[in-house]
TORPA-4810 file (N, C-alpha, C, O; in nm, 3 decimals):
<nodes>
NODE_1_-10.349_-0.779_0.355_-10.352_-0.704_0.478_-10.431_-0.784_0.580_-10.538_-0.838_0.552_X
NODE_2_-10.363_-0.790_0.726_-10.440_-0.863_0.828_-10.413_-0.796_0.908_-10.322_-0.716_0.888_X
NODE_3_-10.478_-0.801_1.032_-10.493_-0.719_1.140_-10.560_-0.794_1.269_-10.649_-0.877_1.248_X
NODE_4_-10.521_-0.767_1.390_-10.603_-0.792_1.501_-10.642_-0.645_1.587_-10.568_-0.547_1.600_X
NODE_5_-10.780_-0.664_1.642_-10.780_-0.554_1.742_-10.789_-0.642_1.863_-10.840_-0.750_1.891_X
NODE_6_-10.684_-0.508_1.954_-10.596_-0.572_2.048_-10.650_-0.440_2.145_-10.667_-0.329_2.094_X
NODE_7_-10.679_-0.471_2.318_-10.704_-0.455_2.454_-10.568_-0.411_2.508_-10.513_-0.497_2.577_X
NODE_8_-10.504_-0.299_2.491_-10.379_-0.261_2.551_-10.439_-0.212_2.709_-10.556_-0.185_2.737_X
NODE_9_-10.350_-0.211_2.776_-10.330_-0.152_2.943_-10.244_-0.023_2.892_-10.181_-0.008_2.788_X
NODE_10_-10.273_0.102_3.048_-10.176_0.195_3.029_-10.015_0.172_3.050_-9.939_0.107_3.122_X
NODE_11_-10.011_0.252_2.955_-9.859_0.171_2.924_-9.757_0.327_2.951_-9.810_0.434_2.924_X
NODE_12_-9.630_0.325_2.998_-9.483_0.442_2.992_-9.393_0.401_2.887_-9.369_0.285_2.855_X
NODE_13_-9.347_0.504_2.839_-9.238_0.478_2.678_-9.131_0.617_2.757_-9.198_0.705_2.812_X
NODE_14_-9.007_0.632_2.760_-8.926_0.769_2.754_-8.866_0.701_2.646_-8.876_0.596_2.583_X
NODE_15_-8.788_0.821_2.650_-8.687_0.799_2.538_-8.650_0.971_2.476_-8.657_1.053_2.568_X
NODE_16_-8.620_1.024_2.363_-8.646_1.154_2.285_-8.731_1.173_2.205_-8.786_1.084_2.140_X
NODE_17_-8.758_1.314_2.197_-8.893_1.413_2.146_-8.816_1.425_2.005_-8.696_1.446_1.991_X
NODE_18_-8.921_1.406_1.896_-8.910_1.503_1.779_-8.996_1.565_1.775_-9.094_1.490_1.769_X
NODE_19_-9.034_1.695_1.776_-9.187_1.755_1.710_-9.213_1.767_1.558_-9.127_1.763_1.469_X
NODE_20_-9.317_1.778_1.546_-9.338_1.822_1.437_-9.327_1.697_1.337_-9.261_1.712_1.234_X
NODE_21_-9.398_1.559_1.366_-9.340_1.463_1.260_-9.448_1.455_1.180_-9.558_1.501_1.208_X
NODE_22_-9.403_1.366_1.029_-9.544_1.305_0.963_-9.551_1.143_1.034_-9.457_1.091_1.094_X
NODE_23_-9.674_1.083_1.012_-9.675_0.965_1.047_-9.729_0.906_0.904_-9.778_0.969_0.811_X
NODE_24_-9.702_0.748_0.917_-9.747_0.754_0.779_-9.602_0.660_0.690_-9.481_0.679_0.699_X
NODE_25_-9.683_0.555_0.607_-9.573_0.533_0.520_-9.480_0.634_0.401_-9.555_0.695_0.324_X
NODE_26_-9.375_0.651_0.385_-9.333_0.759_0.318_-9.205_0.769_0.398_-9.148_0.711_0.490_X
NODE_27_-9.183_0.893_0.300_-9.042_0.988_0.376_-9.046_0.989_0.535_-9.148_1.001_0.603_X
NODE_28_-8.925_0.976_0.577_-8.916_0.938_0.756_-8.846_1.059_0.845_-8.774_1.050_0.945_X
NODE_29_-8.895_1.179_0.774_-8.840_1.271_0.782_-8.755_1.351_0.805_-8.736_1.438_0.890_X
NODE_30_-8.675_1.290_0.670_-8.556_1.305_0.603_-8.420_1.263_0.698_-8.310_1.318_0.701_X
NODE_31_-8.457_1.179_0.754_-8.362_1.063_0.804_-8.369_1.107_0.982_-8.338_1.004_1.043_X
NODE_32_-8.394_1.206_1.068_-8.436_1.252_1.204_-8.464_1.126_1.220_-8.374_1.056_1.266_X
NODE_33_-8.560_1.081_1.197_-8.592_0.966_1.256_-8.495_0.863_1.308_-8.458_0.814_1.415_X
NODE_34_-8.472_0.854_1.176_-8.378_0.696_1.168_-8.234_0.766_1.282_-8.178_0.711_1.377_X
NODE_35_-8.210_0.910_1.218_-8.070_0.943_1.338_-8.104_0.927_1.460_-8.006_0.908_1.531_X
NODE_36_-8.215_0.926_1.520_-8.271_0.945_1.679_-8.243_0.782_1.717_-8.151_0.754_1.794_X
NODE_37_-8.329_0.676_1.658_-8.296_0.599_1.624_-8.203_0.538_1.668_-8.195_0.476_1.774_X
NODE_38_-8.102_0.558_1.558_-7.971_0.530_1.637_-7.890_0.572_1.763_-7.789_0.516_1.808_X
NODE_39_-7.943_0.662_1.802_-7.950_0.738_1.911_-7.943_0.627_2.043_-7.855_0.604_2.126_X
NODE_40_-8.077_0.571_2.022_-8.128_0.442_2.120_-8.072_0.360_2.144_-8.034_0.318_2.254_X
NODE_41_-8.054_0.310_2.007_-7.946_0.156_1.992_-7.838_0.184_2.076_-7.816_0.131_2.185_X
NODE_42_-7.746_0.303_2.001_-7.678_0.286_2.081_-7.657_0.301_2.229_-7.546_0.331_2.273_X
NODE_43_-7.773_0.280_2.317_-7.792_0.288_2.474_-7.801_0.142_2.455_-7.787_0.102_2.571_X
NODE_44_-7.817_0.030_2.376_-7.837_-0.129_2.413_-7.943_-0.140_2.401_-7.963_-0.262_2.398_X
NODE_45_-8.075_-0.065_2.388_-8.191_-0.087_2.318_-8.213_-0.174_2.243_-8.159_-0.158_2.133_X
NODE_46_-8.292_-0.294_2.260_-8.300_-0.412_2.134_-8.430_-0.389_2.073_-8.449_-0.425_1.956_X
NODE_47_-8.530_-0.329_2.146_-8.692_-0.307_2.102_-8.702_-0.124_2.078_-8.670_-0.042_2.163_X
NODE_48_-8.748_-0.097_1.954_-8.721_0.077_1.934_-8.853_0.087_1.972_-8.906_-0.023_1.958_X
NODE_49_-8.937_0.177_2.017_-9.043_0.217_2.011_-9.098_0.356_2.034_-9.089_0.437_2.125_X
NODE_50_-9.180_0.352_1.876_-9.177_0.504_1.882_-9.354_0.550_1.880_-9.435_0.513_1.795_X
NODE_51_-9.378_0.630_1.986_-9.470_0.683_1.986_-9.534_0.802_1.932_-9.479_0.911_1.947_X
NODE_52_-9.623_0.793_1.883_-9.680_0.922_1.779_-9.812_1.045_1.883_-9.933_1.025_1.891_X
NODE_53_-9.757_1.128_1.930_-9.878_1.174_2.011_-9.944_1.303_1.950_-9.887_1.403_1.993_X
NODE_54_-10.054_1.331_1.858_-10.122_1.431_1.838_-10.102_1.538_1.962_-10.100_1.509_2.082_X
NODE_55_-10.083_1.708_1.888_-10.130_1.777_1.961_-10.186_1.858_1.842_-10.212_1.816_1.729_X
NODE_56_-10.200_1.995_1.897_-10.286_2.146_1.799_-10.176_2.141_1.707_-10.224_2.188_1.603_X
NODE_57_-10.093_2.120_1.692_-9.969_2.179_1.520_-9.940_2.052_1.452_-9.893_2.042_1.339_X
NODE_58_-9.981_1.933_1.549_-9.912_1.836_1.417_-9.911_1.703_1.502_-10.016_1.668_1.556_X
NODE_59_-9.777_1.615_1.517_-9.749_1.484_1.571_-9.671_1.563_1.638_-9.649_1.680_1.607_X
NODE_60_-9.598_1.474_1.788_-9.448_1.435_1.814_-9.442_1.325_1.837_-9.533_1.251_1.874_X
NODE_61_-9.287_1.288_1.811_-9.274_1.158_1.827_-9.177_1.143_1.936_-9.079_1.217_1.949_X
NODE_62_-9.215_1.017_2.037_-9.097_0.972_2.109_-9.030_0.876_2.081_-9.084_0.765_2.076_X
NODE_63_-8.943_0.887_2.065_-8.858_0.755_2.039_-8.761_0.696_2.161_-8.670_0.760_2.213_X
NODE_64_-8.795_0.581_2.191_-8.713_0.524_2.319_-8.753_0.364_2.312_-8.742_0.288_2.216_X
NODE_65_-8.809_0.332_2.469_-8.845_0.206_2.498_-8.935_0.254_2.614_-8.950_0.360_2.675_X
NODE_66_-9.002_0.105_2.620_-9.053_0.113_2.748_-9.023_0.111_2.873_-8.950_0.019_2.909_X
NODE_67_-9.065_0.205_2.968_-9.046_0.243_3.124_-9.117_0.210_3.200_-9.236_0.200_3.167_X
NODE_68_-9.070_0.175_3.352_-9.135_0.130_3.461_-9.137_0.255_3.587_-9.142_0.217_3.704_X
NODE_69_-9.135_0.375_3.562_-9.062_0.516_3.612_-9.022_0.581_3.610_-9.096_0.622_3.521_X
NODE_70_-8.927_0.694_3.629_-8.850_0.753_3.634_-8.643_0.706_3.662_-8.535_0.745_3.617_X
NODE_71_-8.689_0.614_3.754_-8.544_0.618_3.797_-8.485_0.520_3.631_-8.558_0.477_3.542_X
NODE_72_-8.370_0.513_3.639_-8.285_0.533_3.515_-8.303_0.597_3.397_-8.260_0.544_3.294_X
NODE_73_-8.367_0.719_3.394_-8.398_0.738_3.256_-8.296_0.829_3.226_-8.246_0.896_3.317_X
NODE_74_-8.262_0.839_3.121_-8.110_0.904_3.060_-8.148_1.057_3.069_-8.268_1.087_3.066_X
NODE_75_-8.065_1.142_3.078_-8.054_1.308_3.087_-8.167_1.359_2.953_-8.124_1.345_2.838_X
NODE_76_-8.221_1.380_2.960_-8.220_1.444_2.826_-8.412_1.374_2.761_-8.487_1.409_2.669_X
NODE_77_-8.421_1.265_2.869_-8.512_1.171_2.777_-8.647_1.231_2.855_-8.647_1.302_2.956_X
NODE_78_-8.743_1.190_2.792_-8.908_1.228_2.873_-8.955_1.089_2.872_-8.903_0.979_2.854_X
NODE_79_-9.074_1.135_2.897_-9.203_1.015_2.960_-9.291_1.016_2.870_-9.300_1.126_2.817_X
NODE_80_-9.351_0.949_2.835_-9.533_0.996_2.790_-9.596_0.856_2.803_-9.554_0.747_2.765_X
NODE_81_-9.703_0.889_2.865_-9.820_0.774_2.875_-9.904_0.749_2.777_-9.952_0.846_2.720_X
NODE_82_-9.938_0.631_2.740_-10.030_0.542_2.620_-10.163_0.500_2.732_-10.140_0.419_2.822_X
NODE_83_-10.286_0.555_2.720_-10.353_0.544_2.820_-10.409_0.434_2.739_-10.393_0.430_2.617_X
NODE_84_-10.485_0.331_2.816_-10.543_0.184_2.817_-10.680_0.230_2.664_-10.768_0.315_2.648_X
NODE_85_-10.628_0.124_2.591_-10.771_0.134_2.491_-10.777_0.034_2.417_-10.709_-0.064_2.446_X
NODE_86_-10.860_0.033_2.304_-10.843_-0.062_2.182_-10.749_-0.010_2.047_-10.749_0.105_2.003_X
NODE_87_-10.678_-0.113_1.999_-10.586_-0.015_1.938_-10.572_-0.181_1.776_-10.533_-0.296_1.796_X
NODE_88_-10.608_-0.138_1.675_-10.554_-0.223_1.578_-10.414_-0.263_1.530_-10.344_-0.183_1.468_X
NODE_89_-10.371_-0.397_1.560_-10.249_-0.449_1.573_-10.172_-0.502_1.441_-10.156_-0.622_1.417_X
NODE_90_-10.132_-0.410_1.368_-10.039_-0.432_1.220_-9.918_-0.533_1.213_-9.854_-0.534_1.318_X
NODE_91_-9.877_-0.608_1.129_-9.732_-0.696_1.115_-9.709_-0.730_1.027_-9.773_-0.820_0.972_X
NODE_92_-9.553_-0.640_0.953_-9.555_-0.686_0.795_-9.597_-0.814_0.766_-9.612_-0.915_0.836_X
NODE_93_-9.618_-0.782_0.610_-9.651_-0.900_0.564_-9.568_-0.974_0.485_-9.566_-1.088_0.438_X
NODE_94_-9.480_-0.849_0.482_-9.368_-0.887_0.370_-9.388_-0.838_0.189_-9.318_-0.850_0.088_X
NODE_95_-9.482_-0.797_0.212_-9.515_-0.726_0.043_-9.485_-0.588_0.021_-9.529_-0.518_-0.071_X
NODE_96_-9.405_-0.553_0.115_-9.365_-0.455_0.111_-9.232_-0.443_0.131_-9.223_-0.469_0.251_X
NODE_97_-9.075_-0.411_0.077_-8.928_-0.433_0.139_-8.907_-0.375_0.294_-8.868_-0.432_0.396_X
NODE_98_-8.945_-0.248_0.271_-8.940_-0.183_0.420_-9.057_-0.260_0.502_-9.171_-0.262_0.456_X
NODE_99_-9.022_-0.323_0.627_-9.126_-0.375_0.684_-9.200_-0.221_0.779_-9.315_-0.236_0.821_X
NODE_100_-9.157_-0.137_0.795_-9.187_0.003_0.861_-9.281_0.114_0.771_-9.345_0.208_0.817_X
NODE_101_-9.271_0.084_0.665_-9.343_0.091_0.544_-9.513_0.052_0.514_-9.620_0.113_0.514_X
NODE_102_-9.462_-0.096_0.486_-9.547_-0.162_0.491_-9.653_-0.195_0.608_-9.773_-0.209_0.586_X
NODE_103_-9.610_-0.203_0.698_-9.727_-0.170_0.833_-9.815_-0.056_0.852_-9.921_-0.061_0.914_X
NODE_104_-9.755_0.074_0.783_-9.809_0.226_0.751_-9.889_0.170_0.673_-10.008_0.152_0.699_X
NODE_105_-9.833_0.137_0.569_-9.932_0.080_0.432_-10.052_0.006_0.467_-10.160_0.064_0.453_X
NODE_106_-10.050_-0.093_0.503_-10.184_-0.182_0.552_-10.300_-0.085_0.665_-10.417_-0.117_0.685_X
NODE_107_-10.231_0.034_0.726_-10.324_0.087_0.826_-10.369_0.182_0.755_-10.482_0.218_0.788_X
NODE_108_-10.329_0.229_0.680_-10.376_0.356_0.577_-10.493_0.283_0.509_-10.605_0.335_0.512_X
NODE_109_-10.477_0.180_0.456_-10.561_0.109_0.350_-10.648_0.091_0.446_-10.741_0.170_0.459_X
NODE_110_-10.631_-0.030_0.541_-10.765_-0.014_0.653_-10.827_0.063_0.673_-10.948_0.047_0.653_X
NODE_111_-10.782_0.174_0.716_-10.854_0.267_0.723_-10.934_0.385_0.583_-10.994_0.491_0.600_X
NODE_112_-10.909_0.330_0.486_-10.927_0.429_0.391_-11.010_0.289_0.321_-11.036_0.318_0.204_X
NODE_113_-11.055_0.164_0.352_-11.150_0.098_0.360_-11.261_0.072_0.463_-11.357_-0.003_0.448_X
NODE_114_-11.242_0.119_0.531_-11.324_0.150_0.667_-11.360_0.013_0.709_-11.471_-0.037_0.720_X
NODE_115_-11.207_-0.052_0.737_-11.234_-0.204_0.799_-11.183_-0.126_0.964_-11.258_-0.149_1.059_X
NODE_116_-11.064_-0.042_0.987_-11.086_0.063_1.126_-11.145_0.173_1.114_-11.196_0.202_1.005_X
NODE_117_-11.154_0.273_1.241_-11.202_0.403_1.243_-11.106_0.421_1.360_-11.119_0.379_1.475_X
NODE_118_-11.001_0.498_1.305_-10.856_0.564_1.407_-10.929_0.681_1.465_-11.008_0.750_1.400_X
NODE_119_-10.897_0.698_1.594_-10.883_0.792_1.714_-10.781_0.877_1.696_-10.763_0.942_1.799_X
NODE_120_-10.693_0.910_1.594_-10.579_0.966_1.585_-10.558_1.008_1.742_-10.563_1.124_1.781_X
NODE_121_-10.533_0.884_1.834_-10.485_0.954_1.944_-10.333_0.866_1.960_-10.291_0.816_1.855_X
NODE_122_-10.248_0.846_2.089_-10.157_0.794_2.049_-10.112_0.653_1.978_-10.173_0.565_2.039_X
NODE_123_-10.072_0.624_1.927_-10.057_0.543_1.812_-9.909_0.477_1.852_-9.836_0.573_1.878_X
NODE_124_-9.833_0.351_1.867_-9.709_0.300_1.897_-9.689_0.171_1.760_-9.769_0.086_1.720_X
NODE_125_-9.517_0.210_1.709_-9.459_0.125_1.632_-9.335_0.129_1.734_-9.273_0.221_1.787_X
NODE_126_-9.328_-0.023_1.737_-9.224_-0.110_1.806_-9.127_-0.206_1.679_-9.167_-0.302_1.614_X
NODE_127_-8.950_-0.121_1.674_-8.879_-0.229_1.570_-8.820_-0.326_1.623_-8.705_-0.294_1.652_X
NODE_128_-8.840_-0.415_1.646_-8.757_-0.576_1.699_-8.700_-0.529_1.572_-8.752_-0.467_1.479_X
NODE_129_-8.497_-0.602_1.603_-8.404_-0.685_1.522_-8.428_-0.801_1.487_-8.471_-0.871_1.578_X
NODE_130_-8.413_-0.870_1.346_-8.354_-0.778_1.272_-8.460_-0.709_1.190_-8.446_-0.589_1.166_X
NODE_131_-8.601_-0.800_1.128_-8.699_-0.696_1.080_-8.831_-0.697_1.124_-8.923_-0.646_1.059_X
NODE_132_-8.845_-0.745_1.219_-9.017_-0.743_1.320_-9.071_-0.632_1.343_-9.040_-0.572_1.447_X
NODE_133_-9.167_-0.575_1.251_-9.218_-0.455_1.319_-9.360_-0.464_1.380_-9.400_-0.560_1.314_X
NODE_134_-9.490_-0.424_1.479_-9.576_-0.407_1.512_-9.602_-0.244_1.487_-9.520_-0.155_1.511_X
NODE_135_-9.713_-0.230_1.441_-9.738_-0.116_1.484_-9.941_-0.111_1.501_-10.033_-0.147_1.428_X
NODE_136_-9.931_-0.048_1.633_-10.076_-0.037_1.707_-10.147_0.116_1.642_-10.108_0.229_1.671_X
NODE_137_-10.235_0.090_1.567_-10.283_0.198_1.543_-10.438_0.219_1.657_-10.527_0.135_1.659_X
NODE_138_-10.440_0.330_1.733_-10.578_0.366_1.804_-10.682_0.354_1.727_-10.687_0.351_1.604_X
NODE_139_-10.796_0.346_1.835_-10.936_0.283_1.786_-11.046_0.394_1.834_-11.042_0.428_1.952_X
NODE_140_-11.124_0.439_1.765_-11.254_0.502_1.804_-11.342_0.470_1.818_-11.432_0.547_1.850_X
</nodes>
């Protein structure tokens, strides 16, 4: 497991809402995900990125890309802002098959070694084609 902590700026993602998700390596809940997902792609999306935002009942997740506004955003899609912080920067390693997996995996362990201390605040995994994943876990 390796890691960098990384100085993000406020950042815009739209795209679609799931509520109610787990985050976390594991079940992807029960394929929603992955269907939304495809959802994207097929808009020509080459970078997926899905944002995890705590509220009082649980996660939601957005799934889209990144935005510069409002104007083109598809019927149906929202906004949510990633406000500027420190955030620990995950990238398979490959010891894992699922690289989406395995990036969960290494931040769980980090953290359940107390090499981070997560903010459970918003949290972003970005899938590059064909298997590049990042995923930024928040910093406290």
């Amino acid at each position: 497991m390796s890691f960098e902590i990384v100085k993000r700026g406020v950042q815009d993602f739209a795209g679609l809402v799931l509520p109610d998700i787990e985050i976390g390596s594991g079940e992807r809940s029960g394929g929603l995900i992955e269907f939304t997902r495809e959802r994207i792609l097929a808009r020509g999306v080459t970078a997926i990125v899905t944002v995890f935002v705590p509220n009082r009942t649980g996660v939601v997740a957005v799934i889209g890309y990144p935005c510069d506004g409002t104007d083109g955003l598809a019927v149906g899609d929202v906004v949510v802002r990633v406000p500027a912080g420190y955030f620990a920067l995950f990238t398979s390693d490959g010891l894992v098959g699922d690289p989406v997996e395995d990036v969960w995996r290494q931040a769980e362990l980090a953290a359940k070694e107390g090499k981070i201390d997560r903010a459970f605040t918003e949290e972003i995994e970005i899938t590059r084609a064909p298997r590049a994943v990042e995923l930024y876990i928040s910093l406290a």
